[in-house]
C-alpha positions as CSV (number, residue, x, y, z in Angstrom):
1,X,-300.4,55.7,-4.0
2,X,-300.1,58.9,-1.9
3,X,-303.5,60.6,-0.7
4,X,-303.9,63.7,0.1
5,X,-306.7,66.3,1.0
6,X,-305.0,68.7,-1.8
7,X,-301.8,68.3,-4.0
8,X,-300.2,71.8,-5.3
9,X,-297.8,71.9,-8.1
10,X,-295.8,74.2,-8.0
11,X,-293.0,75.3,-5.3
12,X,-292.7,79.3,-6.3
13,X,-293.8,82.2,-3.9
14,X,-298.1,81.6,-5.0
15,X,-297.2,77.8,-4.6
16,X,-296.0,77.7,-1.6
17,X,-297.9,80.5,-0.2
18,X,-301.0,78.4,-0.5
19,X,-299.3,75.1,0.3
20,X,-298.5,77.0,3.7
21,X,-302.2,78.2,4.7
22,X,-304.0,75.0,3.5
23,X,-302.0,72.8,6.0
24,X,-302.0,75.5,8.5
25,X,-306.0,75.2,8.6
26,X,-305.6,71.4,9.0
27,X,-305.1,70.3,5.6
28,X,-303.1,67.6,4.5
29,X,-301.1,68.8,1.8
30,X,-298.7,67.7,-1.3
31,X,-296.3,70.2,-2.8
32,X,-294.7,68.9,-5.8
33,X,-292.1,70.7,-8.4
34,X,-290.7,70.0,-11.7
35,X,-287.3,71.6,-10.8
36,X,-286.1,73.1,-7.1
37,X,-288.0,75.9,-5.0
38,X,-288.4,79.1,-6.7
39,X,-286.6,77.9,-9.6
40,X,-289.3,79.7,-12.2
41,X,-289.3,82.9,-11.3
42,X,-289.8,83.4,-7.5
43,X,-285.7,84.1,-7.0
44,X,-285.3,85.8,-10.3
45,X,-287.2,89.0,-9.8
46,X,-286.1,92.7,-7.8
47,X,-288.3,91.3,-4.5
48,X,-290.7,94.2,-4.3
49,X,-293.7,94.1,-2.7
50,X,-295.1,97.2,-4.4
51,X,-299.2,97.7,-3.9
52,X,-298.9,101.1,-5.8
53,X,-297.4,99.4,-8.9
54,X,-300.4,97.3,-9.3
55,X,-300.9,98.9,-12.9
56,X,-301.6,95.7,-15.3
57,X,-298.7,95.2,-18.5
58,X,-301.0,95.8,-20.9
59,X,-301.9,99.5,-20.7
60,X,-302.0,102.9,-23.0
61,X,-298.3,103.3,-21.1
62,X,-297.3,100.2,-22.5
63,X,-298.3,101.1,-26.0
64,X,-296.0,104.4,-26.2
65,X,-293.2,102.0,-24.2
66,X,-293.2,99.8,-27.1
67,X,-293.4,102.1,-29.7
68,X,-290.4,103.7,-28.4
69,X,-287.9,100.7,-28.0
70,X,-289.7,97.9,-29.6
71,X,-286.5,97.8,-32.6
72,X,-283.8,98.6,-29.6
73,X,-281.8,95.3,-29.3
74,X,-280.9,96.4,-25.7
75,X,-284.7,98.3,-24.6
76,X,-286.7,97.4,-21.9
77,X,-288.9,95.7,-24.3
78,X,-289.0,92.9,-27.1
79,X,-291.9,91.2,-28.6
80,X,-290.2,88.1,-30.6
81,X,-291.6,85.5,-33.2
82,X,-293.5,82.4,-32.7
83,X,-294.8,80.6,-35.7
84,X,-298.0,79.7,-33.2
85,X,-301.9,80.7,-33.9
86,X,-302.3,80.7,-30.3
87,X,-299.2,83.4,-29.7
88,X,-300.6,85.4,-32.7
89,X,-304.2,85.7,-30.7
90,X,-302.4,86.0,-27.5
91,X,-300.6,88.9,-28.4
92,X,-303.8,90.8,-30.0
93,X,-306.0,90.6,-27.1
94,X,-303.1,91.9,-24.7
95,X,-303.2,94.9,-27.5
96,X,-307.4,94.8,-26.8
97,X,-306.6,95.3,-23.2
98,X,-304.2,98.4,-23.5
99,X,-307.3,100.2,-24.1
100,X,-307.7,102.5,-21.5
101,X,-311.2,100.9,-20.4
102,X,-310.1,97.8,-20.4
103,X,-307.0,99.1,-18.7
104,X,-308.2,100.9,-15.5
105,X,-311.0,97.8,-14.7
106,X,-307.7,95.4,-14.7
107,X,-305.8,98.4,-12.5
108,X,-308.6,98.8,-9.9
109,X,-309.0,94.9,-9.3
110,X,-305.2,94.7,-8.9
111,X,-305.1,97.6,-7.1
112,X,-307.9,96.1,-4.7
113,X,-306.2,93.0,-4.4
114,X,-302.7,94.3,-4.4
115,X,-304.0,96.9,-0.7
116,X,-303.7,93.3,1.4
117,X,-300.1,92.7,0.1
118,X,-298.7,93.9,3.4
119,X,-301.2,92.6,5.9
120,X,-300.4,89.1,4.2
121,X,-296.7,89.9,4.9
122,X,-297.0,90.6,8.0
123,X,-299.3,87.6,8.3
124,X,-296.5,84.8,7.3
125,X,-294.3,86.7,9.5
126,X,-296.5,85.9,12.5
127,X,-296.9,82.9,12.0
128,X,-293.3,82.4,11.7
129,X,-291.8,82.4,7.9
130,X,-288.5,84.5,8.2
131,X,-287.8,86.5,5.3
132,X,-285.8,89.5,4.6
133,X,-287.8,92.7,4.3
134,X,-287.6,96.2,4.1
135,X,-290.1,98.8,4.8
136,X,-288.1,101.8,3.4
137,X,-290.4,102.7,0.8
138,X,-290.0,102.4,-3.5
139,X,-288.6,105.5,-4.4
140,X,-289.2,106.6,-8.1
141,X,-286.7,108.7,-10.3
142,X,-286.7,110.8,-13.0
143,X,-284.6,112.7,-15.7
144,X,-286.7,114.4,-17.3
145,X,-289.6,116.4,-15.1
146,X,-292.2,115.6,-18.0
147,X,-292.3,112.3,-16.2
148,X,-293.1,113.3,-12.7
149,X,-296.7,114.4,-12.5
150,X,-297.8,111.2,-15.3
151,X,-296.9,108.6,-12.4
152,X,-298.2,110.8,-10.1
153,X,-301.7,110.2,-11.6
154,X,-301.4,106.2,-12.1
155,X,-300.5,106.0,-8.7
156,X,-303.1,108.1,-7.0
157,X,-305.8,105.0,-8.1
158,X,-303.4,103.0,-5.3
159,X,-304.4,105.8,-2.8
160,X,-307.9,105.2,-3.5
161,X,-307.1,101.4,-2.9
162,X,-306.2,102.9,0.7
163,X,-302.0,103.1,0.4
164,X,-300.6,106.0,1.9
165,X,-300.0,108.8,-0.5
166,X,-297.4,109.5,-2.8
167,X,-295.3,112.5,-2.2
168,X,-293.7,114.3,-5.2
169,X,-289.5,115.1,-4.7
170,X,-287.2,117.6,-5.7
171,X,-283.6,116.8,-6.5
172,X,-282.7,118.3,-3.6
173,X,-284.7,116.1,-1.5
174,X,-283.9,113.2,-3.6
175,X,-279.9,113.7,-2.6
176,X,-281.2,113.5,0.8
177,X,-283.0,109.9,0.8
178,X,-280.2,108.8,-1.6
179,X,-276.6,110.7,-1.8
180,X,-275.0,108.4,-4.5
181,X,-277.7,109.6,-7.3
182,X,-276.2,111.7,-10.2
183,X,-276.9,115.3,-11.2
184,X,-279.0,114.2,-14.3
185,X,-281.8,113.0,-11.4
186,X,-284.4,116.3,-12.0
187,X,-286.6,114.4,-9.1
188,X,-288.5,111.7,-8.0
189,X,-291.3,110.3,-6.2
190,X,-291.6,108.1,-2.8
191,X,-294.0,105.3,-2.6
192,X,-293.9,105.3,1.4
193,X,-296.5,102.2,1.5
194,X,-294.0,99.9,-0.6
195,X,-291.8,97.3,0.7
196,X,-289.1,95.0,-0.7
197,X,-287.5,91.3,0.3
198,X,-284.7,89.3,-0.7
199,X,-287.0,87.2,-3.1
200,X,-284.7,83.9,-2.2
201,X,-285.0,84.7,1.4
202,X,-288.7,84.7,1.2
203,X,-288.7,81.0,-0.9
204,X,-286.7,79.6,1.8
205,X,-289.0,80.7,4.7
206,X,-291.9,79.5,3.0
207,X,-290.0,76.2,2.4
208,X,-289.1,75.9,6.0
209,X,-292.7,76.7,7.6
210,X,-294.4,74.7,5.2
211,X,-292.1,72.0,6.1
212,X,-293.3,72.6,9.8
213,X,-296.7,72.9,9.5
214,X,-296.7,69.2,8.0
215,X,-296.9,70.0,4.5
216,X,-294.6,67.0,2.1
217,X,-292.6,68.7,-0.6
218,X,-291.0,66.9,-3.5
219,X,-288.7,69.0,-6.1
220,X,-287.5,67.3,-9.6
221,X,-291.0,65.5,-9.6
222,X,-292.2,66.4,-13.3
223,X,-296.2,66.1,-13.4
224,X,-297.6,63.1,-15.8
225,X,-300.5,61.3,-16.0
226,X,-302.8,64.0,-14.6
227,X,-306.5,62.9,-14.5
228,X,-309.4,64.4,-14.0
229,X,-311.5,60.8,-11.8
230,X,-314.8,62.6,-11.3
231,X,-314.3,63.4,-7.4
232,X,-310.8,63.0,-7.0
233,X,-307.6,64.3,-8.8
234,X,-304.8,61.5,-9.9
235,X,-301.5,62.1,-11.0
236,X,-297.7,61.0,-11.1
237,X,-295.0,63.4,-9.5
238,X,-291.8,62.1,-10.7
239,X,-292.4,58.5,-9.9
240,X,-294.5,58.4,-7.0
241,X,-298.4,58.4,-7.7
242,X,-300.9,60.7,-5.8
243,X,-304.6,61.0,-5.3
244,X,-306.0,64.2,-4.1
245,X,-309.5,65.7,-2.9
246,X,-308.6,68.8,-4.9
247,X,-305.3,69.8,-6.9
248,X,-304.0,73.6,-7.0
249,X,-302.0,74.4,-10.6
250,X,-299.5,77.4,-9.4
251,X,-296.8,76.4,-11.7
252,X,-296.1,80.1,-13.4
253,X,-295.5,79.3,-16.9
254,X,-296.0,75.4,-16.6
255,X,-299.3,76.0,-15.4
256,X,-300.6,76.2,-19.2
257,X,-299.1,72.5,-19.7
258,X,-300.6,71.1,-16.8
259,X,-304.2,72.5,-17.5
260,X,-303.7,71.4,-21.0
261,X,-303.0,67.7,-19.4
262,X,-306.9,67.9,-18.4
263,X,-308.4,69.7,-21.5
264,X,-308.6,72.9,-20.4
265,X,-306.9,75.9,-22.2
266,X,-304.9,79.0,-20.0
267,X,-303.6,81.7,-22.4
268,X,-300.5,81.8,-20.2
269,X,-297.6,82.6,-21.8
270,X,-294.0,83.9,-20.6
271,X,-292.5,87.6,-20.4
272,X,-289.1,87.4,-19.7
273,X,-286.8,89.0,-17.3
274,X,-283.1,89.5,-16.4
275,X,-281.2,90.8,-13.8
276,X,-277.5,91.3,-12.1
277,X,-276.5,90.6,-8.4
278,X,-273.9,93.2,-7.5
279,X,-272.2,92.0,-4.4
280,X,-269.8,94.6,-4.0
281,X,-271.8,97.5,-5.4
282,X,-270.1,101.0,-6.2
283,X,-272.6,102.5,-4.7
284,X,-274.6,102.4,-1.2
285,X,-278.4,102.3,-2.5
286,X,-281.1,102.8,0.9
287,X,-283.9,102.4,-0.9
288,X,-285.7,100.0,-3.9
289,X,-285.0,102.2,-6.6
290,X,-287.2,102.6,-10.4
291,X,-285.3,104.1,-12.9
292,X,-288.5,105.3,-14.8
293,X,-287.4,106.5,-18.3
294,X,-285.3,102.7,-18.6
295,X,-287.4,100.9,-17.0
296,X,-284.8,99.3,-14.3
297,X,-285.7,98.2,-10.5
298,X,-282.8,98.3,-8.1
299,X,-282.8,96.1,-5.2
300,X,-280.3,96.8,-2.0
301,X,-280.8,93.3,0.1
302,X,-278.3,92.3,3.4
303,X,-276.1,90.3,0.3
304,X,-275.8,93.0,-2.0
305,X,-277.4,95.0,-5.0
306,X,-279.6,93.8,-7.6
307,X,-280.9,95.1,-10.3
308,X,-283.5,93.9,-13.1
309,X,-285.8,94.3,-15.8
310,X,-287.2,94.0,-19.3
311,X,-289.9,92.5,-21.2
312,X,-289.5,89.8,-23.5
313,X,-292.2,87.8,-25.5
314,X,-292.0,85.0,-27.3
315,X,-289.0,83.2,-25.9
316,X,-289.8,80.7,-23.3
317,X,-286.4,79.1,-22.4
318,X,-283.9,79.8,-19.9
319,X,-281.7,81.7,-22.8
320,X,-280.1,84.7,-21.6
321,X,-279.9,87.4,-24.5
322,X,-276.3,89.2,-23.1
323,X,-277.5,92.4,-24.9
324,X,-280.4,92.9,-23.5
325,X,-278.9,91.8,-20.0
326,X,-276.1,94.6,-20.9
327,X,-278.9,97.3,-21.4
328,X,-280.0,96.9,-18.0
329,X,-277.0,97.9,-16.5
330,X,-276.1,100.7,-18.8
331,X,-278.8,102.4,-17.5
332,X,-277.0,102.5,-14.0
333,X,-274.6,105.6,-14.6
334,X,-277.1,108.4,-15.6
335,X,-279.0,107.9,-12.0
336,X,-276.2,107.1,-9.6
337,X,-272.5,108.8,-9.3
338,X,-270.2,107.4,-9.6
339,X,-271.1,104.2,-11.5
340,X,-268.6,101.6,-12.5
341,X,-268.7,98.1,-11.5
342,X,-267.4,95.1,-13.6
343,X,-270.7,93.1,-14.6
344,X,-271.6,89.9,-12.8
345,X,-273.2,86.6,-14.6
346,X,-276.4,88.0,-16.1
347,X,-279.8,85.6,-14.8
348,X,-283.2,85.4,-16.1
349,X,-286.5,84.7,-15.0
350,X,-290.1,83.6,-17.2
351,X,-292.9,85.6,-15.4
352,X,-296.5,83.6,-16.4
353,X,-298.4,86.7,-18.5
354,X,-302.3,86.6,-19.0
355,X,-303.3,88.8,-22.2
356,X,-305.4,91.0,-20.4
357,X,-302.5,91.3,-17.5
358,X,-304.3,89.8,-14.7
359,X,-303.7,87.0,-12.5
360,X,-305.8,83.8,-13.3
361,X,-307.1,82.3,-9.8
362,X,-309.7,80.1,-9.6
363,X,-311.5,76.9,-10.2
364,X,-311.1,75.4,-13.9
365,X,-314.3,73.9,-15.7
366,X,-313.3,70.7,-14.3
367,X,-315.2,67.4,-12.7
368,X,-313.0,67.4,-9.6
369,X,-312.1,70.3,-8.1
370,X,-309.4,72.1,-9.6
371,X,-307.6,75.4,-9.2
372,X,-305.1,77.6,-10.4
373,X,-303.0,80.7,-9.5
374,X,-300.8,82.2,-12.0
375,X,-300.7,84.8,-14.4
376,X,-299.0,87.3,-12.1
377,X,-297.1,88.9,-14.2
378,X,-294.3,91.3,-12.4
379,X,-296.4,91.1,-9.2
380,X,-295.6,87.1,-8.1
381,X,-294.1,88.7,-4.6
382,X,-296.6,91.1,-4.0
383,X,-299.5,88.9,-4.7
384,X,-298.3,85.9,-3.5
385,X,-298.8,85.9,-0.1
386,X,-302.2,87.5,-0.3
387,X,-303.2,85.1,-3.8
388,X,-302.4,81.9,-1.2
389,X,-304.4,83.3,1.9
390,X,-307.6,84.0,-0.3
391,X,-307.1,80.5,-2.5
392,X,-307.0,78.4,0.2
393,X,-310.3,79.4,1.7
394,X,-312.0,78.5,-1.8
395,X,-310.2,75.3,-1.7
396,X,-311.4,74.6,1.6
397,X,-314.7,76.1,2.4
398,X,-315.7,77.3,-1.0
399,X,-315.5,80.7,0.4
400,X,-315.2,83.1,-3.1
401,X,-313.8,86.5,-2.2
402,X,-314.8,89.2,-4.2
403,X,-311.6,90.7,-4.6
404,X,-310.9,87.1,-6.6
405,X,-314.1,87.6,-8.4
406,X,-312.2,89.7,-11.8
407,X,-309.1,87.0,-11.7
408,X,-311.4,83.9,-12.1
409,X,-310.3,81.5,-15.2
410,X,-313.6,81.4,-16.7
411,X,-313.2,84.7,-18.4
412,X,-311.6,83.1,-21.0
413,X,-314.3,80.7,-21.7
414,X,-314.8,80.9,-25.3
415,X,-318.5,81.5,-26.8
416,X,-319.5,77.9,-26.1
417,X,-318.6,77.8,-22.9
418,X,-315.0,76.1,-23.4
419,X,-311.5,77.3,-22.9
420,X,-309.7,78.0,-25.7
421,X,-307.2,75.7,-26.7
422,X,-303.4,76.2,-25.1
């Protein structure tokens, strides 16, 4: 038997984050994973650390996205079939929370949350976690000048969050910043308070520091046998037993299994992603680049260019759909000229989706203390850092932040006080 002050499953970016400021306030920590580091989706995403796209994926925007390519084989969007009750339910209350109530409370807790995104960066930096990073800005563009002054007024709620402004572009002054766009750019917008990293870089820096600040890690160790023992936390990792003071569930997608192991319900499901790594792009790309009207992020990193996107419901597997990997990259030649690049192995990656759009941190309605962190949607790098910092003081102290206060797991607690089932 292994014992431990606190076991986390779950070796992505919120994982590890926390795994790395428990033991670095004297905790003796676990870190255990079903597969290898980052293998969910902490490598598979475009690495931005974007506190002015803190906007939840339920929204009125949302709405009119999937009414407009909803039947497209190759849109940004897909909502498939499960035969499930619980996907059925899931599904409705994430169209409950596109109201636009419901909507800007989820965007001004992100939004609050997301404002310490760089000062956590720039914490794990200090304290030694190399990562690749870029402080260029996200710059935002457009063809079709409808578009511009729309984003302008979701992001202005990240300016009230304290982000430096967003500053409206011409083409003119978009050829400037980037020279390979195309002449169907009519504009764009620079988010000067973004940032971006090489996602894998920022796994393996975690990886490494935890390592040196004492924390054990095991990958390919499956959870079994969790139990709830009153004051303590058992489980089996693979084939080694551990006992824990308290147990943190940052799994992503997993995390809905592994709560469901101690008879608590998460309405976590998975909205998929997919991406390309270009490493001999056609085009030099300066900044992180959104393609707004398809819904693409572009990524330059030291290795090359990547780009990514989509939504996809209902298919929690590691299947890559080729035609909706293809319509990514078709997207590429109206914004940047000239565009033609043979296309590298598609990938994909299961982001863990709350209905409502919000993270899930927080202690579950459990005997021994237990926790979770998931549910973060498209913002697993920009939260991650910050999710860890604030989740280990709960963990260790009991010290409840209020910017945690809207993300806590309880409300989901159905009318008699009990989590739905998974």
């Amino acid at each position: 038997m292994t014992r431990s002050d606190v076991v986390v499953v779950g070796a992505g970016v919120v994982g590890l984050s926390t795994a790395f400021h428990l033991a670095r306030k004297g905790a003796k920590v676990d870190l255990v994973d079903a597969g290898e580091a980052g293998s969910g989706a902490s490598r598979s995403n475009a690495g931005w650390i974007v506190p002015s796209m803190s906007e939840p994926v339920p929204s009125p925007a949302g709405l009119r996205t999937a009414a407009k390519w909803a039947w497209r084989t190759d849109g940004p969007l897909k909502v498939g079939f499960e035969p499930s009750a619980t996907y059925v339910h899931f599904l409705a209350r994430m169209l409950m929370a596109s109201r636009p109530s419901a909507f800007e409370r989820g965007l001004e807790a992100t939004a609050a949350l997301a404002a310490g995104a760089i000062a956590a960066f720039d914490d794990l930096e200090r304290a030694g976690v190399s990562v690749e990073r870029h402080a260029d800005g996200v710059l935002l563009l457009f063809l079709d000048e409808r578009g511009i002054e729309p984003h302008l007024r979701d992001l202005r709620s990240a300016e009230r969050a304290g982000l430096p402004p967003a500053v409206a572009l011409d083409a003119r002054e978009v050829a400037d910043l980037e020279p390979g766009v195309g002449p169907k750019v009519v504009g764009g917008i620079l988010c000067p308070g973004d940032q971006h990293v090489d996602p894998s870089s920022l796994v393996d820096g975690l990886m490494a520091q935890c390592r040196t600040v004492g924390v054990r890690i095991r990958t390919g160790s499956p959870v079994s046998d969790l139990v709830d023992a009153g004051d303590r936390v058992r489980l089996t990792a693979g084939s080694e037993r551990f006992e824990a003071g308290s147990l943190v569930i940052a799994a992503g997608v997993g995390s809905r299994h592994l709560a469901a192991q101690l008879g608590v319900g998460i309405p976590v499901r998975a909205g998929k992603g997919y991406g390309f790594d270009f490493l001999r792009p056609p085009v030099q790309v300066r900044h992180a680049v959104y393609l707004t009207d398809h819904k693409v992020a572009v990524t330059p990193m030291d290795r090359g260019l990547r780009i990514a996107g989509t939504m996809e419901f209902g298919s929690e597997n590691g299947t890559v759909d080729n035609r909706r990997a293809a319509g990514i990259a078709r997207a590429m030649p109206s914004y940047f000229s000239p565009w033609d690049a043979e296309l590298p192995q598609p990938w994909c990656g299961l982001r863990p989706m709350s209905p409502d759009g919000l993270p899930v941190i927080g202690r579950l309605p459990t005997r021994s203390p237990v926790y979770v962190a998931t549910g973060h949607a498209m913002l697993g790098i920009t939260l991650g850092p910050v999710t860890g910092s604030l989740l280990s003081s709960l963990v260790l102290d009991g010290t409840h932040s209020p910017l945690l206060e809207p993300f806590r797991p309880s409300r989901f607690l159905g009318r008699r006080g009990r989590h739905p089932r998974p």
